[in-house]
VEXTI-223954 format. One record per atom (N, C-alpha, C): residue number from 0; residue in three letters; x, y, z. Coordinates in Angstrom, 1 decimal, m for minus. Layout:
BEGIN
ATOM   pos   code     east    north       up
ATOM   NUM    ALA        X        Y        Z
...
This chain:
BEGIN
ATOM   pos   code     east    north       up
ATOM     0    UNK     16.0     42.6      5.9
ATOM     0    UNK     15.7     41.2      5.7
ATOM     0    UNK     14.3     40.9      6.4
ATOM     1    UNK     13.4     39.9      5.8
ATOM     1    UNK     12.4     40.1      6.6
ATOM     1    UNK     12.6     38.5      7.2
ATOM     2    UNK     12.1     38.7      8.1
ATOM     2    UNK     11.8     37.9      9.3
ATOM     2    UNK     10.8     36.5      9.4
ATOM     3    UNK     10.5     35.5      9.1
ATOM     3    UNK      9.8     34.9      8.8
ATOM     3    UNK      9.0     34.4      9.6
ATOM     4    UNK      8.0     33.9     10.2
ATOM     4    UNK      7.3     33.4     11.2
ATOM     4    UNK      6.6     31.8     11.0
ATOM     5    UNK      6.9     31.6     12.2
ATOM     5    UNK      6.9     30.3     12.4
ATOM     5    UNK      5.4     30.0     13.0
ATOM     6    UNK      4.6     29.0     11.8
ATOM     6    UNK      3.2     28.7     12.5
ATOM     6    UNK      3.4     27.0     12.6
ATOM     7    UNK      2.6     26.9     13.6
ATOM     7    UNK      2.6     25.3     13.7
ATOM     7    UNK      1.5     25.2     12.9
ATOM     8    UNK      1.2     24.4     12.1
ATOM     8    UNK     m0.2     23.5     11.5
ATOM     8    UNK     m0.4     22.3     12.3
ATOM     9    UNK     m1.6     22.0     12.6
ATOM     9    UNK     m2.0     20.4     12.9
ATOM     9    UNK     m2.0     19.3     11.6
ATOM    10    UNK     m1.1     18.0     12.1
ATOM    10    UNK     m0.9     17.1     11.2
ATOM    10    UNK     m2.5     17.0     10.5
ATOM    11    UNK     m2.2     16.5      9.1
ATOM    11    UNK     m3.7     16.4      8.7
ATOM    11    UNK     m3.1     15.1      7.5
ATOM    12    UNK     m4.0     13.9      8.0
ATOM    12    UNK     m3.7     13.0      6.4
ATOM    12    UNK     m3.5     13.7      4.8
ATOM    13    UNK     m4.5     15.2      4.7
ATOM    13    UNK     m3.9     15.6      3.0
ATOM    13    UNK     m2.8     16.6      3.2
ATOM    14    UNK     m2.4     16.6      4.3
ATOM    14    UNK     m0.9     17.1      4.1
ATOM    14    UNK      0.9     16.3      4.0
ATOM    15    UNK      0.3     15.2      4.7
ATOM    15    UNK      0.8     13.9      4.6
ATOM    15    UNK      0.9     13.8      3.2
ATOM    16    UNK     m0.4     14.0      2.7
ATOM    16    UNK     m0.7     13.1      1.0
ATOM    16    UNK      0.1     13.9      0.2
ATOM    17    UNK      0.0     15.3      0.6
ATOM    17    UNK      1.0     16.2     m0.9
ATOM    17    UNK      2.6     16.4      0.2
ATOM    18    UNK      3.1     16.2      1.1
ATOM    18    UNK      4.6     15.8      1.3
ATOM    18    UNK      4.9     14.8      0.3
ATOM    19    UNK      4.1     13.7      0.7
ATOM    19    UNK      4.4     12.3      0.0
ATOM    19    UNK      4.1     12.2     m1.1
ATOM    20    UNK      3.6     13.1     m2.1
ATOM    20    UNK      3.9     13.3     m3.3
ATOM    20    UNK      4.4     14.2     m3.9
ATOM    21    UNK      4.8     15.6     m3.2
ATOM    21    UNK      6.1     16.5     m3.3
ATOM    21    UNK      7.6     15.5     m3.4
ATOM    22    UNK      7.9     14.5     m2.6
ATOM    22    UNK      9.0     13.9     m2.4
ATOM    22    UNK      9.0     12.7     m3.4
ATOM    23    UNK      8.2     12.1     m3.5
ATOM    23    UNK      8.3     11.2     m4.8
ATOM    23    UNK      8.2     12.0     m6.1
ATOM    24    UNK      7.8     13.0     m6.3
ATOM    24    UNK      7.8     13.8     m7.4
ATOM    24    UNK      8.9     14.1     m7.8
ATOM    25    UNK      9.9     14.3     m7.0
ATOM    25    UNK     11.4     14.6     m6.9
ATOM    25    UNK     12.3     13.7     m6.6
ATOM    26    UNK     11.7     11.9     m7.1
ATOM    26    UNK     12.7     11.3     m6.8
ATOM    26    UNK     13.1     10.6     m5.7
ATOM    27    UNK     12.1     10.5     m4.5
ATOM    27    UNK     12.5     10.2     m3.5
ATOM    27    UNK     12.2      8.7     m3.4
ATOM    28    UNK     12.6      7.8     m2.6
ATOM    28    UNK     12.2      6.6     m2.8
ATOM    28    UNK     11.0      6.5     m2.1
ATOM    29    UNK     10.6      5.4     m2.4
ATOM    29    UNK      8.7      4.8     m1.2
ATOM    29    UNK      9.4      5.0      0.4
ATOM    30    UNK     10.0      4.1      0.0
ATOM    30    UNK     11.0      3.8      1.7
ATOM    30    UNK     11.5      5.2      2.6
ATOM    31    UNK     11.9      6.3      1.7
ATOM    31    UNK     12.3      6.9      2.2
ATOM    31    UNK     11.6      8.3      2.9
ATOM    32    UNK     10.6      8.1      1.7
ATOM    32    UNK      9.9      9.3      2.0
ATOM    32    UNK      8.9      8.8      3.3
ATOM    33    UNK      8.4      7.5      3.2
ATOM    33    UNK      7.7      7.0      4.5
ATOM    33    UNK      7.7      7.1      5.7
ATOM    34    UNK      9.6      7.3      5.9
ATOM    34    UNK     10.5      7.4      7.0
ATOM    34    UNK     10.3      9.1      6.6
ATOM    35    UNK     10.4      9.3      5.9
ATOM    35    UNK     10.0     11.0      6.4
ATOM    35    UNK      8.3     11.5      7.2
ATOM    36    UNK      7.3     10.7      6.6
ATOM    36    UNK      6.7     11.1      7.0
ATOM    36    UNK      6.3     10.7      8.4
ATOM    37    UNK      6.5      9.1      8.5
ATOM    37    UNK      7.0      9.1     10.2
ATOM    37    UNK      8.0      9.7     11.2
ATOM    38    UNK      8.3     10.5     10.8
ATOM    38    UNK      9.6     11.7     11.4
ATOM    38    UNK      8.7     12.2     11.6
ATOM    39    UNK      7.9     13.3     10.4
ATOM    39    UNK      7.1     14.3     10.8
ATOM    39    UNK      5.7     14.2     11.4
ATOM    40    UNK      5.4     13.1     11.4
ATOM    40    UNK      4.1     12.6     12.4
ATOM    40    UNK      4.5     12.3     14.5
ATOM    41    UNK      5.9     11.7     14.3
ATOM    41    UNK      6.8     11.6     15.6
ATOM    41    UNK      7.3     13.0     16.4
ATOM    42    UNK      7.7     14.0     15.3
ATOM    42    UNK      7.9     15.4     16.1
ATOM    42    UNK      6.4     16.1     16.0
ATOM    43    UNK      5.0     15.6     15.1
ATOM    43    UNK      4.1     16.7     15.7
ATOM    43    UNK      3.2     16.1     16.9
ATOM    44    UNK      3.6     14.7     17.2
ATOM    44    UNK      3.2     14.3     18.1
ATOM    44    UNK      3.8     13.9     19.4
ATOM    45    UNK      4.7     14.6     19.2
ATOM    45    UNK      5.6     14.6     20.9
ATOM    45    UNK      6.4     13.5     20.7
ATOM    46    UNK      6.2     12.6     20.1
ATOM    46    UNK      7.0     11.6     20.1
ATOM    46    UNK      8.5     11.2     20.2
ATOM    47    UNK      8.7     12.6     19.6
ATOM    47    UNK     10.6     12.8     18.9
ATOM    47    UNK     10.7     14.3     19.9
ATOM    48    UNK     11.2     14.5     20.5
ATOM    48    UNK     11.3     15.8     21.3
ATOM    48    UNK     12.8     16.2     21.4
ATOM    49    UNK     12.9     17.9     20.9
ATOM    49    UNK     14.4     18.0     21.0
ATOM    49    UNK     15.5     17.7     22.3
ATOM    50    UNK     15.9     17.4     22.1
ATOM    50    UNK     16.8     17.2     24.0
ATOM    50    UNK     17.5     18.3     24.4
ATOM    51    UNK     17.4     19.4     23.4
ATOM    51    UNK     18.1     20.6     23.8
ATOM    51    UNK     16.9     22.0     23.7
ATOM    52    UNK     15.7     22.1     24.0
ATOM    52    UNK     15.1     22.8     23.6
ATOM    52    UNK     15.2     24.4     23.3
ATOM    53    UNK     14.9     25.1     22.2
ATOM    53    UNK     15.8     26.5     21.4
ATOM    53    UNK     15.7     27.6     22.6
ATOM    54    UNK     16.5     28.1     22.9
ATOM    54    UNK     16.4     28.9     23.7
ATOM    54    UNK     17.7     29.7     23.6
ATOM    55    UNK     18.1     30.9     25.0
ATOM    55    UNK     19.4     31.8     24.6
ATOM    55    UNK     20.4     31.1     24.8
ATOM    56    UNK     20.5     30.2     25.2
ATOM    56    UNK     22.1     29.1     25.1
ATOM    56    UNK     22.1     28.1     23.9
ATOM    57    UNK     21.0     27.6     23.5
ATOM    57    UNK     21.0     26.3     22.3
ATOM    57    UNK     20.9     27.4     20.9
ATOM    58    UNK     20.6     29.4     20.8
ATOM    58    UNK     20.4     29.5     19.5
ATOM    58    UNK     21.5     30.9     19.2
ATOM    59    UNK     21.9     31.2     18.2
ATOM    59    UNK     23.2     31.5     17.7
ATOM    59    UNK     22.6     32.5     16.9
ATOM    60    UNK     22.8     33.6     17.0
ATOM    60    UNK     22.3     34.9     15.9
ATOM    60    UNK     22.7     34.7     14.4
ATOM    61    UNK     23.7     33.7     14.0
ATOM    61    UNK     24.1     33.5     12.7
ATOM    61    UNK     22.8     33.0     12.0
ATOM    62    UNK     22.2     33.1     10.7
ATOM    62    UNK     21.5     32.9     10.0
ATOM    62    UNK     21.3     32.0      9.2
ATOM    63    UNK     20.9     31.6      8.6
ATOM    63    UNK     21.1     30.2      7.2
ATOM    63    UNK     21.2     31.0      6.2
ATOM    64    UNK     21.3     32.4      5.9
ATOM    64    UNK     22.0     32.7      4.8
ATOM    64    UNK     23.4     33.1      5.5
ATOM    65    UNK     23.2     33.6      6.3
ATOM    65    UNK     25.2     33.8      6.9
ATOM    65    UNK     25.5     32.8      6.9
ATOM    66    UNK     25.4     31.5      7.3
ATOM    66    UNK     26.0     30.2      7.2
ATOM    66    UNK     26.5     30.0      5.7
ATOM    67    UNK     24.9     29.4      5.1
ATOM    67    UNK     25.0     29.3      3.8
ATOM    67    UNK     26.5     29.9      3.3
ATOM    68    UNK     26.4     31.6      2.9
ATOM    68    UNK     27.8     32.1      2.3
ATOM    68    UNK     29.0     31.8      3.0
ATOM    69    UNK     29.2     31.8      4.4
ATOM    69    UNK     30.3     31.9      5.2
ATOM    69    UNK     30.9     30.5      5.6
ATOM    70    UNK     29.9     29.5      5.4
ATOM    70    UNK     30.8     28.1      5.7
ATOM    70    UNK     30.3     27.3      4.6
ATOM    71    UNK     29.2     27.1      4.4
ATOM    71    UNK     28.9     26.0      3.1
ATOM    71    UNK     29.4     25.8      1.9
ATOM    72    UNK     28.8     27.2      1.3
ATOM    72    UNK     29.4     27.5      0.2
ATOM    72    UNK     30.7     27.6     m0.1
ATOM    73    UNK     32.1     28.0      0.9
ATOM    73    UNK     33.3     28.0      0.8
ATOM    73    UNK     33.8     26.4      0.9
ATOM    74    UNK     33.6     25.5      1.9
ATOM    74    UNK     33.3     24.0      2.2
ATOM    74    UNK     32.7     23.2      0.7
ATOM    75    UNK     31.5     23.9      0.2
ATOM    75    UNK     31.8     23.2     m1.8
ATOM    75    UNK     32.5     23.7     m2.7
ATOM    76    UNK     32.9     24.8     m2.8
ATOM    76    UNK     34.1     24.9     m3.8
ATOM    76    UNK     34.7     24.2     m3.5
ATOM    77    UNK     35.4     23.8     m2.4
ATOM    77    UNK     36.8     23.5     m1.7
ATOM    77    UNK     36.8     21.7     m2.1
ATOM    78    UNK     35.5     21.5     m1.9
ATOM    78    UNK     35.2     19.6     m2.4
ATOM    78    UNK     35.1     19.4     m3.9
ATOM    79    UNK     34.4     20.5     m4.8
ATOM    79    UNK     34.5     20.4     m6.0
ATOM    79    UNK     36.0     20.2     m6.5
ATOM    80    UNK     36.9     21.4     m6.2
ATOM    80    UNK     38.1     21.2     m7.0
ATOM    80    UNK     38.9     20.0     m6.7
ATOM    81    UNK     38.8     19.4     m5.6
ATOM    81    UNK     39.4     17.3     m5.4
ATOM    81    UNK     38.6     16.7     m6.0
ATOM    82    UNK     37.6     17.1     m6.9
ATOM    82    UNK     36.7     15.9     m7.2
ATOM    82    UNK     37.6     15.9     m8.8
């Protein structure tokens, strides 16, 4: 599996510009996506800080694809067939 790496970018207004039209492109409301991009302006500017910051107690060797298969995916079938 490869490993992905995590770069910070610096906020920049045309990145702002294509979130906020990646998300309305797909339906997102004005309102909502606005509140997204004030989120992501608040966590690149310190503003929003995690309270638990990632480290060997806050992070879990499980993956988002082991998750994915082993709890999500079993958790939607399981909602589908009551629907």
């Amino acid at each position: 599996m490869h490993e992905a790496k995590w770069v910070r970018c610096p906020p920049t207004p045309r990145l702002s510009t294509q979130a906020a039209s990646h998300l309305r492109d797909h339906g997102v409301s004005l309102n909502v996506t606005m509140s997204f991009l004030e989120m992501y302006e608040a966590f690149d500017t310190g503003r929003i800080m995690p309270e638990f910051p990632r480290g060997p107690e806050t992070t879990t060797p499980t993956t988002l694809e082991q998750f994915a298969r082993d709890v999500l995916a079993p958790a939607l079938r399981a909602m589908e067939q009551h629907v």
